[in-house]
N, C-alpha and C positions, 0 to 999 in steps of 0.2 A: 340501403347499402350503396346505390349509386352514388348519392349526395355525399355520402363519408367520404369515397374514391376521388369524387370531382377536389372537395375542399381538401383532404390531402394532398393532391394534387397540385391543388390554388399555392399553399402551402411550401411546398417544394420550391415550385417558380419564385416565390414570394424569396425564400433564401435562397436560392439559386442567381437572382437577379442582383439582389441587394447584395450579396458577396461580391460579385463583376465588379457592379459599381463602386462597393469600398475598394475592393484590389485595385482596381484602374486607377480611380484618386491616390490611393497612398503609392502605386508605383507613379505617376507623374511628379507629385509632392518629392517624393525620393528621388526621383531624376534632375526636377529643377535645383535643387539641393545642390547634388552632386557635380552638377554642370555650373555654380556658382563658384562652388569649391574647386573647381580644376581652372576655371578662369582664371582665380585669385591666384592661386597659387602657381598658373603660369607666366605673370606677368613680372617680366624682367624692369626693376628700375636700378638707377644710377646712383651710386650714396651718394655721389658729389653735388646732386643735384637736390636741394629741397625738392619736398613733393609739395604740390599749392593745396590750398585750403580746398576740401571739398566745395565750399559755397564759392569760390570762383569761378571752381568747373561747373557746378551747375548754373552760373548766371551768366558764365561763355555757353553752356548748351541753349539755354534757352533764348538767352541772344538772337544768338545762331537760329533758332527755331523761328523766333519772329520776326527776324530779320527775313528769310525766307517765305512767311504769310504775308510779309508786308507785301514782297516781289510779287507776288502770283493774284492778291489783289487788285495791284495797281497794274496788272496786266489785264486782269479780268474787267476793270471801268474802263479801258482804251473801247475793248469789246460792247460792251453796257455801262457807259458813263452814268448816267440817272439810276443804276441798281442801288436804292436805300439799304441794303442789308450787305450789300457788302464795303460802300460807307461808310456805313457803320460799325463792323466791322475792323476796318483800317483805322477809323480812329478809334475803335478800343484797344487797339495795338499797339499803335502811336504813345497812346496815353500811358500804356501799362510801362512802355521802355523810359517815356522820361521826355517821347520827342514832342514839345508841346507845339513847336514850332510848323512839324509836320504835320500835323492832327489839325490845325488851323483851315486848311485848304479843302478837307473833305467835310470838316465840322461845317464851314462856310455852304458846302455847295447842300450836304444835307439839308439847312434851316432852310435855305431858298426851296429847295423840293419839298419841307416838310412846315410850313410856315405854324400850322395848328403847334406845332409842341414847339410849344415858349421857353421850356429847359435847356434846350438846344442853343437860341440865340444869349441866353444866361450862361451855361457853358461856354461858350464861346468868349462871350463880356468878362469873365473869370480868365480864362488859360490867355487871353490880350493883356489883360494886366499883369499877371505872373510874367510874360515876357518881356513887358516894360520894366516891372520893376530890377527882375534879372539885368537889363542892357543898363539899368542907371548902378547898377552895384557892380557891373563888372570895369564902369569906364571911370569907377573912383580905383 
């Protein structure tokens, strides 16, 4: 008779819990929704003005964004100039924006600190050429 009591019991908690946790989920789901929908439709634009491509504003966001990691890296090696990880790091930054030029100087100091990985000095031997050959196409 006890055991029946207990696992009824079990049972209750068991739906009792499990409802919480659906209700909570689908009220946040319903919230962030709703708080989507009022943004949108709060936002005042200009007819005279195209709107720009979404993919502009996001490759000005993230610009912006690593334009930002680059700053706070290149603060953080003043601090610990020899940190490899965040090196490397700024040149995976570097490389993702395009700046081959920039990526040059910490790829360089990497391979001196890290002479075992020969990818490094091969990378390196790569984004030098890509720069030459850039400065010979741009001065026809």
């Amino acid at each position: 008779m006890k055991q029946a009591k207990q696992k009824a019991f079990k049972r209750v908690l068991v739906v009792l819990f499990g409802s919480a946790f659906v209700g909570s989920t689908v009220f946040m789901l319903m919230g962030s929704l709703l708080g989507r929908r009022e943004q949108s439709s709060t936002h005042i634009t200009d007819p005279t003005v195209p709107d720009e491509a979404p993919e502009v504003n996001y490759r000005n966001n993230l610009n912006s964004r690593l334009q930002s990691q680059i700053i706070g890296y290149e603060k953080l090696l003043e601090k610990e100039p020899e940190n490899t990880t965040i090196l490397t790091n700024l040149i995976r930054i570097r490389l993702e924006m395009g700046d081959l030029e920039g990526a040059v100087e910490p790829l360089t100091k990497l391979a001196k600190l890290q002479p075992e990985r020969t990818e490094l000095v091969a990378i390196l031997k790569e984004i030098e050429t890509q720069l030459a050959e850039q400065k010979t196409t741009t001065k026809k």
